[in-house]
Structures are given as structure tokens and as C-alpha cells.
C-alpha positions as semicolon CSV with decimal commas, in nm:
position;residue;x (nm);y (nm);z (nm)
1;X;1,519;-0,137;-1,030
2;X;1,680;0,112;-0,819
3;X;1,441;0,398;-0,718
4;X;1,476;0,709;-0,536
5;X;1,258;0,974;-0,445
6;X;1,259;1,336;-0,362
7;X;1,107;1,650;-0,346
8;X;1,017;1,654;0,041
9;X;0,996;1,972;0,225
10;X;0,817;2,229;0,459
11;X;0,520;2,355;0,348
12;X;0,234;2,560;0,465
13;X;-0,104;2,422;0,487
14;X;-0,289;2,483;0,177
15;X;0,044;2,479;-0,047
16;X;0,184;2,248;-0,282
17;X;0,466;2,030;-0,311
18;X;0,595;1,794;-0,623
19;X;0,787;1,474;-0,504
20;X;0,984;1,265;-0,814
21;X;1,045;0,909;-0,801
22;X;1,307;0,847;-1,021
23;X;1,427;0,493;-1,145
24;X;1,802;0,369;-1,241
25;X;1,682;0,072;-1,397
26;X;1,384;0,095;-1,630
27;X;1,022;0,057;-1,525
28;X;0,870;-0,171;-1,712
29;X;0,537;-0,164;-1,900
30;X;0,392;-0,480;-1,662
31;X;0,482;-0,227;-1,363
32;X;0,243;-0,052;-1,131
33;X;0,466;0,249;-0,965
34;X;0,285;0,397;-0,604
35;X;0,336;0,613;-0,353
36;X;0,308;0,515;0,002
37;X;0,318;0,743;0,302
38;X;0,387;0,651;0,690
39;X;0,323;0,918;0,960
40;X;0,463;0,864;1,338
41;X;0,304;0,578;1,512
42;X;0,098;0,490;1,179
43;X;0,115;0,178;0,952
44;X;0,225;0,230;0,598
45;X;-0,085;0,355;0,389
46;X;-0,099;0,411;0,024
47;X;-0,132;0,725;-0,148
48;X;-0,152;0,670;-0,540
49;X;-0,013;0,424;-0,783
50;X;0,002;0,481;-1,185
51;X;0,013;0,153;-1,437
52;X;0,377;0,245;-1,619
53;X;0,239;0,096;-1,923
54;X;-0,116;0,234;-1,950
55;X;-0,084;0,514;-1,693
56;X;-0,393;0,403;-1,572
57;X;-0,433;0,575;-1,215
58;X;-0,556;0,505;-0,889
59;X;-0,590;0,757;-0,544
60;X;-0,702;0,692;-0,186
61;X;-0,989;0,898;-0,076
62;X;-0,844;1,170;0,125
63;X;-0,622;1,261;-0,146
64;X;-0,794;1,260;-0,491
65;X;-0,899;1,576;-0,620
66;X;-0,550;1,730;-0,417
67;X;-0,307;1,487;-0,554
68;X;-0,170;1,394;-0,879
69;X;-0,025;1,060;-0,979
70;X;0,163;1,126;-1,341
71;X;0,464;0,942;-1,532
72;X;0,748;1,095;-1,780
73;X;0,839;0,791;-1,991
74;X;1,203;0,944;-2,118
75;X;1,328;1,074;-1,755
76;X;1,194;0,707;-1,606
77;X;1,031;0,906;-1,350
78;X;0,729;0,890;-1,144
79;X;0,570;1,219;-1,013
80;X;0,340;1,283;-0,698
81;X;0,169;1,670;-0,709
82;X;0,061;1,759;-0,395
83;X;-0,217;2,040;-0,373
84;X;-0,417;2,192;-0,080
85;X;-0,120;2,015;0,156
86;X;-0,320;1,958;0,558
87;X;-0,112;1,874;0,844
88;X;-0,286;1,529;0,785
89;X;-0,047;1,477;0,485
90;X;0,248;1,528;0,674
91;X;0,419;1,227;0,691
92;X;0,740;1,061;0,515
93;X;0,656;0,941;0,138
94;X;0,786;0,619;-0,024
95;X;0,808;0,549;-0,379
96;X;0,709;0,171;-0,484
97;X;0,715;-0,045;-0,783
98;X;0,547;-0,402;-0,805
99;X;0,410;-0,627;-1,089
100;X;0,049;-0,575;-0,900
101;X;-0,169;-0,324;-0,812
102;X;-0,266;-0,321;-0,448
103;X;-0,331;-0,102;-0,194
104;X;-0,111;-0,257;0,051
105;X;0,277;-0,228;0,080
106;X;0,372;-0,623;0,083
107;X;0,331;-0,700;-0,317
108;X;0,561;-0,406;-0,411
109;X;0,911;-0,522;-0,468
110;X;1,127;-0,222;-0,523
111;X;1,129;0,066;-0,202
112;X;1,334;0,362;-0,207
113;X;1,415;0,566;0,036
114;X;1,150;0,811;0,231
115;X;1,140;1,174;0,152
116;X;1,000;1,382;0,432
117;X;0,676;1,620;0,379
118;X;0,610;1,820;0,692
119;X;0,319;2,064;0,695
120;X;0,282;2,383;0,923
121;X;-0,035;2,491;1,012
């Protein structure tokens, strides 16, 4: 599984942004998709993660209620919306998949490529 996200951008504090996480293999039902976000000088930290096969959802604190984890099944695609954005959110986002759930980067086996989300306040 190939994956690559996108949807990065400058944004004002308080607006919204949409990042995709699109796959060119198939995600599989057993697969648990996240999103995982690394700021300068900061350690990885995970943002969200959605079970492919029962969409089953999961958030870290400082982002439920603002952020949405969500799935389109035909377009193989992984979605992050990205409400009431703070210059805390800034940071560059990774897309994930793993056969695990965890909050931590190392289970996940597939990484794409960072997509940059800088907020102005």
C-alpha cells in the first residue's frame, strides 16, 4: 500500500482545512488508517485513526470535537477535517496505515509523505 496525502495549506486561525489520504493499493478491512502530525522540535504525535473495516474512530484530546476522521470506501481514501484550526495545529501531517490500533507511530507500516498545515494567527 502506497499512500499519499494532501490537502496542506495556510490557514487562518479559526478556519478549516480538509487533508485526503489517498491509497494506490487497497486498504484492507483488518486496517486501522491514522493521521499523525510532527511540529518543529516535537516527536511524532497522533491525531486520529479510523478502523477501514468498521470505521470505528478514535481522536486525541486536543482535537476531538475540531477534527474529523472519515473514510470513502470507492475513492480508497482517508479524510482528516480540520475545524477551529490554532497555531497549535500547525505542524506537518502524515497519513498511516497498520494492522493495529495504537497511538504511537512504530506499529504502522505504510507512511506517506507529510503535507504541511501552517496556521496564522
Amino acid at each position: 500500500v502506497q499512500l499519499q496525502a494532501s490537502g496542506g495549506g495556510l490557514v487562518q486561525a479559526g478556519g478549516s482545512l480538509r487533508l485526503s489520504c489517498a491509497a494506490s493499493g487497497r486498504f484492507f478491512s483488518s486496517h486501522v488508517v491514522a493521521w499523525f502530525r510532527q511540529a518543529p522540535g516535537k516527536e511524532r504525535e497522533f491525531v486520529a485513526a479510523i478502523r477501514w473495516g468498521t470505521g470505528m474512530r478514535y481522536y486525541e484530546d486536543s482535537v476531538r470535537g475540531r477534527f474529523t476522521i472519515s473514510k470513502d470506501g470507492a475513492a480508497n481514501t482517508v479524510y482528516l477535517q480540520m475545524n477551529s484550526l490554532n497555531p497549535d495545529d500547525a505542524a506537518v501531517y502524515y497519513c498511516a496505515a497498520g494492522a493495529q490500533y495504537d497511538t504511537t507511530p512504530q506499529p504502522y507500516r505504510y507512511w506517506g509523505k507529510g503535507t504541511l498545515v501552517t496556521v496564522s494567527s
